[in-house]
N, C-alpha and C positions, 0 to 999 in steps of 0.2 A: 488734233486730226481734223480733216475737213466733214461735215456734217452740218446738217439743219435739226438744231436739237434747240430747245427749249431749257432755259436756266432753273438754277436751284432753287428752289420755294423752303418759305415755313412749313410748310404743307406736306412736305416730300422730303423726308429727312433721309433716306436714302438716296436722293439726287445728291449728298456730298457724300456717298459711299461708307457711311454708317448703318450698322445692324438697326432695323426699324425697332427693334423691342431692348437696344442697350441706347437710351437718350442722351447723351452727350450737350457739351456747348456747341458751338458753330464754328466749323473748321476758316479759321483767319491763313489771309493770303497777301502776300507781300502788295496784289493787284489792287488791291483796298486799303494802301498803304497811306495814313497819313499824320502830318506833323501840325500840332496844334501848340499855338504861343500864348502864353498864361501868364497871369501877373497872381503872384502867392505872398502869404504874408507871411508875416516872420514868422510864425509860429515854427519851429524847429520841424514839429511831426505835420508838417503839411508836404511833402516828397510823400511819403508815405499813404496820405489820403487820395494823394491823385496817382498813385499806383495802383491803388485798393480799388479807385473809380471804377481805373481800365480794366481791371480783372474781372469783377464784380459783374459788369455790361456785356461781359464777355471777350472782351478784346485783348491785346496779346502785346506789351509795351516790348520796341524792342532798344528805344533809347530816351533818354530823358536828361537833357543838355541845360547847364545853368548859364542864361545868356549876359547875365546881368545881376548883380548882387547889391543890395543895400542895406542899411540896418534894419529900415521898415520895412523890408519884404524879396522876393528875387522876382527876375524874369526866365521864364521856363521852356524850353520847347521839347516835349512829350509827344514820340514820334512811335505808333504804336498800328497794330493790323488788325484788320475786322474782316467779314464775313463776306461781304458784300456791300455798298452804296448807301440803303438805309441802315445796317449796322454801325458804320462808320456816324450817323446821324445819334443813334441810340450812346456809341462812345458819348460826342462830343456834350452831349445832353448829359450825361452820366457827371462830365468834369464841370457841367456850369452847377451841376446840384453840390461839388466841393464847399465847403464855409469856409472862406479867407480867400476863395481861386475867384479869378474873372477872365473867359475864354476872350480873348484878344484878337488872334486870327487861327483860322483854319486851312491851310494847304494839303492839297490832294498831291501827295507826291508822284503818282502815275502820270496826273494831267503838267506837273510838273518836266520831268523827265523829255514828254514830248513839246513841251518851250521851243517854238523856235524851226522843230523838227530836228532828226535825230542824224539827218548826214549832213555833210559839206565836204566843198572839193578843196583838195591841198595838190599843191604842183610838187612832182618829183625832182624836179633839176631846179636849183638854187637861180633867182633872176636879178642880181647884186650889182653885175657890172655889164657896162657897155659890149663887151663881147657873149656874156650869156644873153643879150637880148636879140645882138645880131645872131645866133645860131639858134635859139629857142623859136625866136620868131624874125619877121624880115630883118636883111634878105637872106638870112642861109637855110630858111624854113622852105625856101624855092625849091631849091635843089632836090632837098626829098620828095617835094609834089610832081617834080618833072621824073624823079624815079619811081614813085609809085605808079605815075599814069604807063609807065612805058612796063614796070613791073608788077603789076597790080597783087601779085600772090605775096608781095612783102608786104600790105596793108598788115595783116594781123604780126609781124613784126615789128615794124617799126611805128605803130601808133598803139592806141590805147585801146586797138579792137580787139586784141590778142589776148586780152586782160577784161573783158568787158561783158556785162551781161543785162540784158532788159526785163525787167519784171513788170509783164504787161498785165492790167487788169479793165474792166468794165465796171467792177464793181455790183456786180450782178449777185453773186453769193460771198458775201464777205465773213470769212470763220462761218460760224454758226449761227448769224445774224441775218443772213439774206441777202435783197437787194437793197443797198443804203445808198448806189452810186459812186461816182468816180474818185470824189470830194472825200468822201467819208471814208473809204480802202484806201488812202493815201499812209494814214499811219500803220498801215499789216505790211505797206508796200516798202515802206523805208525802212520799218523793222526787218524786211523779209534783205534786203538791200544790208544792212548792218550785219545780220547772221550770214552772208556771205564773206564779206569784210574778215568777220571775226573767223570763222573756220575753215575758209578755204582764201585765204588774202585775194580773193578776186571783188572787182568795183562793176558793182551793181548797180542798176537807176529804174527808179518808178515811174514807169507810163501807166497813169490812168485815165483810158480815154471816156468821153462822153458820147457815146454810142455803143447801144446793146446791138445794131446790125450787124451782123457777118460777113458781108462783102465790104461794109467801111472799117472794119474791125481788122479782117484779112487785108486791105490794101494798106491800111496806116501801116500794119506791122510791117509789110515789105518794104512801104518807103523808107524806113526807118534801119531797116537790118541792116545797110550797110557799117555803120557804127559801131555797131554788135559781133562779139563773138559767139553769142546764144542768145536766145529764146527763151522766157521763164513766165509761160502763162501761169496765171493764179487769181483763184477767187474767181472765174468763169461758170458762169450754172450752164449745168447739163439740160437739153442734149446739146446744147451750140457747143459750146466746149471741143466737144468731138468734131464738129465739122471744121472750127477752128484751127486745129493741130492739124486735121490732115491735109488742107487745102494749103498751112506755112511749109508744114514737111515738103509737102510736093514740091514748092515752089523756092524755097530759100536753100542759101549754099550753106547755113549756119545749120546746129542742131537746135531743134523747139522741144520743148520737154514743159509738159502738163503737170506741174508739182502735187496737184491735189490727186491727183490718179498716180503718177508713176510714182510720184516720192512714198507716197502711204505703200504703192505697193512691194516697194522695194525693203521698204520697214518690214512691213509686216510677212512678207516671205521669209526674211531673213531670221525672224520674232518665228515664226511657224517652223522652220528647220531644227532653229535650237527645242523650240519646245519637242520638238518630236524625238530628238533624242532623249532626252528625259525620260519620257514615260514610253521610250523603248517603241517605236512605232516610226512606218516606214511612207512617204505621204503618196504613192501610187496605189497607196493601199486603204489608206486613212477616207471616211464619209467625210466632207465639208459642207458648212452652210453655211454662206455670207451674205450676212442682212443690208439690203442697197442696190437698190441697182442704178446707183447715178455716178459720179463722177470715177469715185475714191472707189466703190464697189466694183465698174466697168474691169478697171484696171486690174484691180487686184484677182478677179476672175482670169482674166485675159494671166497673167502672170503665170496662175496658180499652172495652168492648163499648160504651160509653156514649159512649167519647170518639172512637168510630169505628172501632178495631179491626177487620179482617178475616176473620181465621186467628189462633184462638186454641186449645190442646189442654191440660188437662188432666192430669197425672199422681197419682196418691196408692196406696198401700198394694194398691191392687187392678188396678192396671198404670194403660194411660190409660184414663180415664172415657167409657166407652161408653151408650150410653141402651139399648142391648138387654143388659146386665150386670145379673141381675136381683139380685146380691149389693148391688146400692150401697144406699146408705141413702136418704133423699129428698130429702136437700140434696144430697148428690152426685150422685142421676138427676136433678138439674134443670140443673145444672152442666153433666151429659154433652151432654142435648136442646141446652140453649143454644149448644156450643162445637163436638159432633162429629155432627151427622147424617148424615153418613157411617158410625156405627159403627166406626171408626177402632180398633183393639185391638193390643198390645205394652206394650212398656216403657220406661222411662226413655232412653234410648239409639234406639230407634226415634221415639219423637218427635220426637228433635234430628235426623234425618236430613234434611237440607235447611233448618232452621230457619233463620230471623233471631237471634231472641231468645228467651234462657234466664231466667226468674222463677222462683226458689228459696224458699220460704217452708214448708220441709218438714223437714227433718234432717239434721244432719250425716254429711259422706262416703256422702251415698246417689249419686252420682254420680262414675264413672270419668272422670281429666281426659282420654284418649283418646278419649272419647264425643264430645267437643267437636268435633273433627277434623272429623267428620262433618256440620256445621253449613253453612248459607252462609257464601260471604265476605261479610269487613267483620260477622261478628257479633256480637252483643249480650248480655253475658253477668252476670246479676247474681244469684250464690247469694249469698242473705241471711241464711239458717240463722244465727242466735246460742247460746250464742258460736264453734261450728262450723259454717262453712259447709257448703253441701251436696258442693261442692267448690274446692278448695284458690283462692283469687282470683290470688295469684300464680303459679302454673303454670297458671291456666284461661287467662292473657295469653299463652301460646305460640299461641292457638288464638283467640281473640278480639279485634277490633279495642277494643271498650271494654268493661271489670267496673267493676262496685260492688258493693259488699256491705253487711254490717252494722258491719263492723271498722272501730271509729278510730282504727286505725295504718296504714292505707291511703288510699290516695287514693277519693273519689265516696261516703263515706259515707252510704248511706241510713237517714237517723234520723228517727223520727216528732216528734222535736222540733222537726222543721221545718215540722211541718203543725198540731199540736193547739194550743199557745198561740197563733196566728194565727188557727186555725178559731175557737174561743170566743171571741176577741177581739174579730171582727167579728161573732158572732152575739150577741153580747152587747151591742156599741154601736149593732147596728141593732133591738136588742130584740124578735129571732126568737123566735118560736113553735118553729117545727121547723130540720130541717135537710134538704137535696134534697139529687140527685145534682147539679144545676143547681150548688148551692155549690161542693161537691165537687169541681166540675170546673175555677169560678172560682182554688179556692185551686192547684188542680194547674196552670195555666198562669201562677199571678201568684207561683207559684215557682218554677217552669221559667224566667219571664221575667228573673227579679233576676241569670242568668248572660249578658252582653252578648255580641255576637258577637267582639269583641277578646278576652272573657275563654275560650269554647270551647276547651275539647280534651278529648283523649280519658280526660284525668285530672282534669279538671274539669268535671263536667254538673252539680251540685248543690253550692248557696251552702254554707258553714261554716253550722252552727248559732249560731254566734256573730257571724254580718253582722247590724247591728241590721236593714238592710230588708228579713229577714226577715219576721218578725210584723209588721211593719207593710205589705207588699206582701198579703200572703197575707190579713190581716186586712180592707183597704180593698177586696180584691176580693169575701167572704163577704158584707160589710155591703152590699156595691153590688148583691150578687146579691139576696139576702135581701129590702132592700127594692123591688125591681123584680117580686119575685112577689107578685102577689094574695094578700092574705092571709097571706104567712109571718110579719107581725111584727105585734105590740101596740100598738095606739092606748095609745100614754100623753099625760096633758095636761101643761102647761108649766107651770102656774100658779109664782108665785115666793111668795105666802104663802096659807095655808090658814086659814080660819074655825074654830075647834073649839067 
């Protein structure tokens, strides 16, 4: 999930969502994945020492390949996960204190993987013979530009606009890391470009531009939309974000979809629905607080209120969001006006006093798991702060009927990959112009819906990223919306051959 949270420390053994008073080793992650090449001697029980290394250090072998065999010794590669960066250092130190091992080489399989970069373009129609070159390209590639200019609403037919989506960045809040710049959001951007690929077969392309201005920001993207069949701002910090989206909306004939806001909030509504049936609770009725009032937080506000919401509060950096707080900024006194006319004032902990439901989209350990106590029963608690939640998800369940969070080594995962290759899927095949709240809300119930009532509980409200009808529920519900509104999508014609 999108958040400015701070990483796990030694220090914070709750930041990997461990009971602070049951000690455990260090929870190892495929991301700290790496394969180290050893020269071993003959000794028969030397596999065995250099297992024993990795376990002993704490790390987690998950293979160990003989590359090479002789009578005086083998060659080894011991491919095994750690913790974190200096864990993976702690491993490799572990294996040079082996007797009979000498560490040879060390590869980080992560930095590996992105070798190169993680997409490349392949052509659909085979370019073998003299006649596929004259039709693919000059001269019969004529023909279709003299039909386009004269048909221009078969662009998104007959080229690769129909299919096509820009994942524009600044590079300004990359994950939970900040501002790194254009250069460094390149690999979220081609990853984010791949998970389109993979679950919704639409070809995505990373734009990250080198300017945080909003009018060169807003103009590149125009010039560029004609290419595009959408819009995929991402890694944008708040508040430009917002002025972003609504100066492309305005302006583009495509839909622009803010993934750090709409995709979180389309998770996590659909993550909120299911949990309420669980513990039997109705959400026009249910108290909410949602810790954030920046990107991911805006949004899921703006949702909650759309989809019928109640009681919703506010928390961020200046306690909770009041409309008589003349410190807020303007995206946050509109936040206040909308959620507290009452003038409601305190902090973290005074909000949850009688709550329903806890929405976390803020930073790590800004929340005491004792706060929860204080909540109603049967509540609802989902700190999503990546990769530290706002508080610990496994000791917030001494205190909550149902968590989720952002962690996928927990159960109720809320990942926006459950909502964006489904959202452009269906605004793509129903060949939207824009995109509403109306969508929005299509794809948040027709993700809620894919968990059946046999399948409910309180460790399951939201499908695996990986159920294929995913992207296809969430998809068939945008398209059905899309074309049901007046005007949200493009008259294109059908014709099967064109005159040039």
């Amino acid at each position: 999930m999108t958040s400015d949270t701070a990483a796990p420390t030694d220090s914070n053994p709750t930041a990997l969502g461990e009971p602070a008073a049951v000690p455990r080793g260090p929870v190892t992650s495929a991301s700290y994945s790496i394969t180290v090449r050893l020269s071993a001697d003959g000794d028969p029980a030397s596999i065995g020492r250099i297992a024993t290394a990795v376990g002993t250090a704490g790390g987690a072998v998950t293979a160990i390949d003989v590359v090479d065999s002789r009578p005086d010794g083998l060659t080894v590669d011991v491919t095994c996960s750690a913790a974190d960066a200096p864990h993976s250092d702690e491993v490799v130190e572990a294996l040079r204190a082996v007797p009979g091992v000498t560490v040879r080489k060390v590869s980080d399989r992560t930095f590996l993987l992105h070798l190169g970069g993680k997409l490349e373009v392949a052509s659909k129609v085979p370019l073998k013979t003299r006649d596929d070159l004259s039709m693919a390209y000059t001269p019969g590639v004529a023909r279709v530009c003299l039909a386009l200019a004269e048909h221009p609403e078969d662009v998104r037919r007959l080229t690769i606009k129909g299919n096509t989506v820009a994942v524009v960045t600044d590079g300004s809040a990359v994950l939970g890391l900040g501002d790194l710049g254009p250069g460094a959001a390149l690999p979220v951007m081609e990853g984010k470009a791949a998970l389109f690929k993979r679950f919704a077969d639409i070809d995505a392309w990373p734009i990250c531009l080198d300017t945080q201005d909003v009018d060169e920001i807003v103009r590149t993207v125009e010039l560029i939309a004609p290419g595009f069949g959408g819009i995929n701002l991402e890694d944008i910090a708040a508040p430009r974000c917002f002025e972003i989206e609504a100066r492309l909306r305005e302006r583009l004939d495509v839909p622009v979809f803010h993934d750090d806001q709409h995709g979180t909030a389309i998770v996590a509504l659909a993550a909120l629905r299911n949990a309420l049936r669980v513990v039997d609770k109705q959400l026009p009725d249910v108290r909410i607080v949602v810790a954030g009032a920046g990107a991911a937080g805006t949004a899921i506000v703006h949702l909650l209120l759309e989809a019928g919401a109640g009681q919703v509060l506010v928390w961020d950096r200046e306690g909770i969001l009041s409309p008589d707080d003349e410190r807020l900024s303007p995206a946050k006194a509109d936040l206040a006006r909308r959620t507290n006319p009452a003038n409601v004032r305190g902090e973290l902990p005074d909000a949850l006093a009688g709550a329903d439901v806890f929405i976390g989209v803020s930073a790590g350990n800004v929340l005491p798991v004792e706060a929860l106590a204080g909540m109603a029963d049967r509540a609802v608690v989902f700190p999503m702060a990546n990769p530290t939640p706002e508080v610990d998800p496994v000791r917030a369940r001494q205190h909550a009927a149902v968590v989720a969070s952002g962690r996928s080594d927990l159960p109720n995962q809320i990942n926006n990959v459950l909502a964006f290759p489904g959202v452009f899927r269906g605004l793509l095949d129903a060949r939207a112009r824009e995109i509403s709240d109306g969508m929005l809300l299509a794809a948040a119930e027709a993700l809620a819906a894919i968990v059946r009532d046999d399948q409910l509980n309180a460790n399951y409200i939201i499908p695996s990223v990986f159920d294929p009808a995913v992207t296809q529920a969430v998809a068939a519900a945008v398209a059905e919306q899309a074309r049901a509104e007046p005007g949200a999508t493009a008259a294109v014609t059908d014709r099967t051959s064109l005159s040039g």
